[in-house]
N, C-alpha and C positions, 0 to 999 in steps of 0.2 A: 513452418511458422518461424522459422529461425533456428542459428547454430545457436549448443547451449553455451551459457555462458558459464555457468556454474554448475558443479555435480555433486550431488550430499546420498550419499548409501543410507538407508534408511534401517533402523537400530531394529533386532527384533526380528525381522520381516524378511530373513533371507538378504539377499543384494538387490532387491527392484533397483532401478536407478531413478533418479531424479534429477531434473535439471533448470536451469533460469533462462529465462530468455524474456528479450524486448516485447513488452505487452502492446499489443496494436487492436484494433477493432474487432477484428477476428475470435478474440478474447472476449468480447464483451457479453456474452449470454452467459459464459461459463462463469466470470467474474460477477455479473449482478447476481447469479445465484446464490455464489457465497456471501455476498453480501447479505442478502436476504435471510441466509442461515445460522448469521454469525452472530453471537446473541452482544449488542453494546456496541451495532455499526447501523445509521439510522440510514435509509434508502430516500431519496430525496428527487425531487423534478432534475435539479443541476446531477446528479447518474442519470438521464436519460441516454440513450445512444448519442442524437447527434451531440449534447454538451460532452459525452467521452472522447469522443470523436474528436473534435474542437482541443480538446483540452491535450489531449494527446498529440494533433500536429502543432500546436501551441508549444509545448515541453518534450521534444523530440528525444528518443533516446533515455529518456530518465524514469521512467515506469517500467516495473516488468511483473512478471506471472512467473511463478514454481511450476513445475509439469511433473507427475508422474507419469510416465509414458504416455498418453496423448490425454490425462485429465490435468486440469486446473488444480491445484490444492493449496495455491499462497498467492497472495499478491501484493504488491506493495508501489504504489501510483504516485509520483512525484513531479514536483512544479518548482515554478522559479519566479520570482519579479526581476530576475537581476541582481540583486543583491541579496536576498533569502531564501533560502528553498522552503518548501513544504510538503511532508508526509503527508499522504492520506490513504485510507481503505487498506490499513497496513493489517494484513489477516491470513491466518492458514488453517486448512479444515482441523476441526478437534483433532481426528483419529492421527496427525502429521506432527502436534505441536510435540515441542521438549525436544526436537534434531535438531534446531538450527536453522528450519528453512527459515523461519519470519528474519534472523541472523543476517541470513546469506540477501535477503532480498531488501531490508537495509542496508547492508554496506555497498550493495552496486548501487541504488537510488545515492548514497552520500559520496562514492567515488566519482560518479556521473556530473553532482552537483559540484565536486569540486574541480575536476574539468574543465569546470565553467567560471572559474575564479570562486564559486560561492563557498562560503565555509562556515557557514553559519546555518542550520534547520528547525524551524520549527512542526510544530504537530500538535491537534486540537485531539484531546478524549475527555468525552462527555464523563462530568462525575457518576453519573454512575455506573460506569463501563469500570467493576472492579480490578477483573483480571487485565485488561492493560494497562492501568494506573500502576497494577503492580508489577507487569514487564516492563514500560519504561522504566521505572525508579531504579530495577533489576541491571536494568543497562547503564545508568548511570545519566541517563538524562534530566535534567533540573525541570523539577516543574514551580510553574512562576504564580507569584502570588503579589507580584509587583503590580501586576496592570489587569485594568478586564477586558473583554471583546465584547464592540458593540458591532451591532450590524446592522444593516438598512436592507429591508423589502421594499425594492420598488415595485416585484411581482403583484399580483390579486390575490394570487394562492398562501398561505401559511407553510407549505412546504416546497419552496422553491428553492 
């Protein structure tokens, strides 16, 4: 599924190896699960396969997956307009957190974006997703209290 891109030994645990690599559809069971397990990341119509699908040839190259030897255990999915990028479904299984992987799988998502000239990232967490309110801040990213998000359902559904 790909060369790794990145390798983090894992603290504690002997040397398993770990490593990053370009998230593609291949991915996608393994990632909607964590999604689904990760307490403060809400699972939505727009995570279906084909919108992943779509979204990932859309944003080539700027998403990727943590792998311990052939499992999933972080990912971090990233987009662009052109001129801003954006995080999303930035998450590593409990038993992985406090190494670095969620670390490691930002800084390839913000080197990729800025590849692309973008240098600027935004990233939505629900208030009350407490522990990543309290990892961003940790990292040092501003959270804004300038502006609100509105948003338009043209769907039928309420979770689209």
């Amino acid at each position: 599924m790909g060369m790794p891109l990145a390798v983090v030994t894992r603290r504690g645990k002997g040397h398993e190896r770990m490593y990053i690599v370009e998230m593609t559809i291949a991915h996608y069971v393994a990632v909607l699960a964590l999604m689904q397990q990760t307490p403060g990341v809400t699972v939505r119509e727009a995570d279906s396969r084909a919108a992943t699908q779509k979204y990932l040839e859309r944003n080539p190259g700027c998403s990727f997956v943590a792998m311990d030897e052939d499992e999933v255990i972080g990912c971090a999915m990233c987009g662009h307009d052109g001129r801003r990028g954006y995080l999303q479904h930035v998450m590593v299984r409990p038993d992985f957190r406090g190494q670095g992987v969620a670390h490691q799988l930002v800084t390839r998502c913000l080197e990729q974006l800025e590849a692309l000239g973008i240098m600027k990232t935004h990233l939505d967490v629900l208030r009350s997703n407490d522990v990543a309110t309290r990892y961003w801040a940790r990292r040092g990213w501003q959270r804004r209290d300038d502006l609100y998000r509105y948003s338009c359902n043209r769907s039928r559904s309420a979770n689209a």
